[in-house]
C-alpha positions in Angstrom: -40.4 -49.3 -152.0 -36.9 -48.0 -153.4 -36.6 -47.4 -149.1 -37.2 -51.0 -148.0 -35.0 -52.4 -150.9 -32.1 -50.1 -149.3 -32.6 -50.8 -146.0 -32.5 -54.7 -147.2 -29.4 -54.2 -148.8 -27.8 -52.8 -146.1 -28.9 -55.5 -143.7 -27.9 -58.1 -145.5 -24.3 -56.0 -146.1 -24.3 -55.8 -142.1 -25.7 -59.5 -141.5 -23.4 -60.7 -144.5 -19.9 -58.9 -142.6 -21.1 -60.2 -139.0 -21.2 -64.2 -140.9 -18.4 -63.7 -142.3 -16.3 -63.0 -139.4 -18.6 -65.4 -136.8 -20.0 -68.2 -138.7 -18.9 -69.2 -142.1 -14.7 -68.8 -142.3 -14.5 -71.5 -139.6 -17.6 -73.3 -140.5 -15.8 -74.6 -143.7 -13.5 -76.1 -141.9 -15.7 -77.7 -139.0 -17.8 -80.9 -139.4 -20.0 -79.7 -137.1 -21.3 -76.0 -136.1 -20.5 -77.3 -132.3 -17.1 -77.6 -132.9 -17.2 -73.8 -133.5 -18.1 -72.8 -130.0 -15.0 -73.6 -127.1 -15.2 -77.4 -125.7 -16.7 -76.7 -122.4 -18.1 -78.5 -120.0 -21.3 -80.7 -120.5 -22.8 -78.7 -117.8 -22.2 -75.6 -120.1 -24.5 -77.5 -122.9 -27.5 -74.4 -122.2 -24.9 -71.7 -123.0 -23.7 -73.4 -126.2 -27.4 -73.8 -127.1 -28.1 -70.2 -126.8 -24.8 -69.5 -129.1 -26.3 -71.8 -131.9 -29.8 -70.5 -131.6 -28.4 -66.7 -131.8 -26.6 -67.6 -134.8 -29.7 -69.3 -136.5 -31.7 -66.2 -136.3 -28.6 -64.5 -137.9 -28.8 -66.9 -140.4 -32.5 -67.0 -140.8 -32.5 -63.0 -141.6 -30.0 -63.8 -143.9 -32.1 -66.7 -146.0 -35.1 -64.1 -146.1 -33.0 -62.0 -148.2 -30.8 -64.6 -150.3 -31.5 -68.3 -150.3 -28.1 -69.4 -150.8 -27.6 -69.3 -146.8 -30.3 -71.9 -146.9 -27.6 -74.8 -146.2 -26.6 -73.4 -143.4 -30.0 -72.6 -141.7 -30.3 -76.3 -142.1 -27.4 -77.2 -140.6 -27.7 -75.3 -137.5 -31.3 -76.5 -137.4 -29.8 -79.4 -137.2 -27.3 -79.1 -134.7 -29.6 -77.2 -131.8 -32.2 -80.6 -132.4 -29.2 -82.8 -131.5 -27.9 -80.4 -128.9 -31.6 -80.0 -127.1 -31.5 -84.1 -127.7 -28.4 -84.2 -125.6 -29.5 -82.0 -123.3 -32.5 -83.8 -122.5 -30.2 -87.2 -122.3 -28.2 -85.6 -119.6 -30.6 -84.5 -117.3 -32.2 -88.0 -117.6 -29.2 -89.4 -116.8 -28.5 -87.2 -113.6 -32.1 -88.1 -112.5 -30.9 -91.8 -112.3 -27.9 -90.8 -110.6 -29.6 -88.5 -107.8 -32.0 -91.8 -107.1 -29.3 -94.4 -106.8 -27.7 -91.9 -105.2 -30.7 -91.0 -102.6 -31.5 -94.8 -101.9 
């Protein structure tokens, strides 16, 4: 038992670091999780996805050990819905493109 607590504590000290550096010093200043990663192009909306959705298992190892990273779980939550939304959106709208287009 006195193992697992150790090898908790230093994965969260590890997990903590990693946040700190990738996640939370520019999240505080960010209305939104997306305007962490670099504006790209919409056609780079898959990449972006797989950023947020690395982060949230980051994150998610992180709420297992100490709730108060909760928020943020929720947050990205959040913002991979909207972003799969969006995605979704866009290839809709290039489907009614390629058809006017194909006519």
């Amino acid at each position: 038992m006195a193992t697992f607590r150790v090898s908790a504590l230093a994965l969260h000290a590890c997990l903590h670091a990693e946040l700190i550096l990738t996640i939370v010093r520019p999240f505080r200043t960010c209305h939104s999780v997306i305007e962490l990663l670099p504006h790209t192009p919409i056609e780079n909306m898959p990449e972006r996805l797989e950023r947020l959705k690395a982060a949230r298992l980051k994150i998610a190892q992180l709420v297992l050990i100490d709730r108060v990273y909760l928020p943020i779980f929720d947050r990205l939550e959040k913002e991979i819905v909207t972003l799969e939304r969006d995605e979704k959106l866009m290839e809709r709208a290039r489907e009614l493109v390629r058809a006017v287009q194909s006519d």
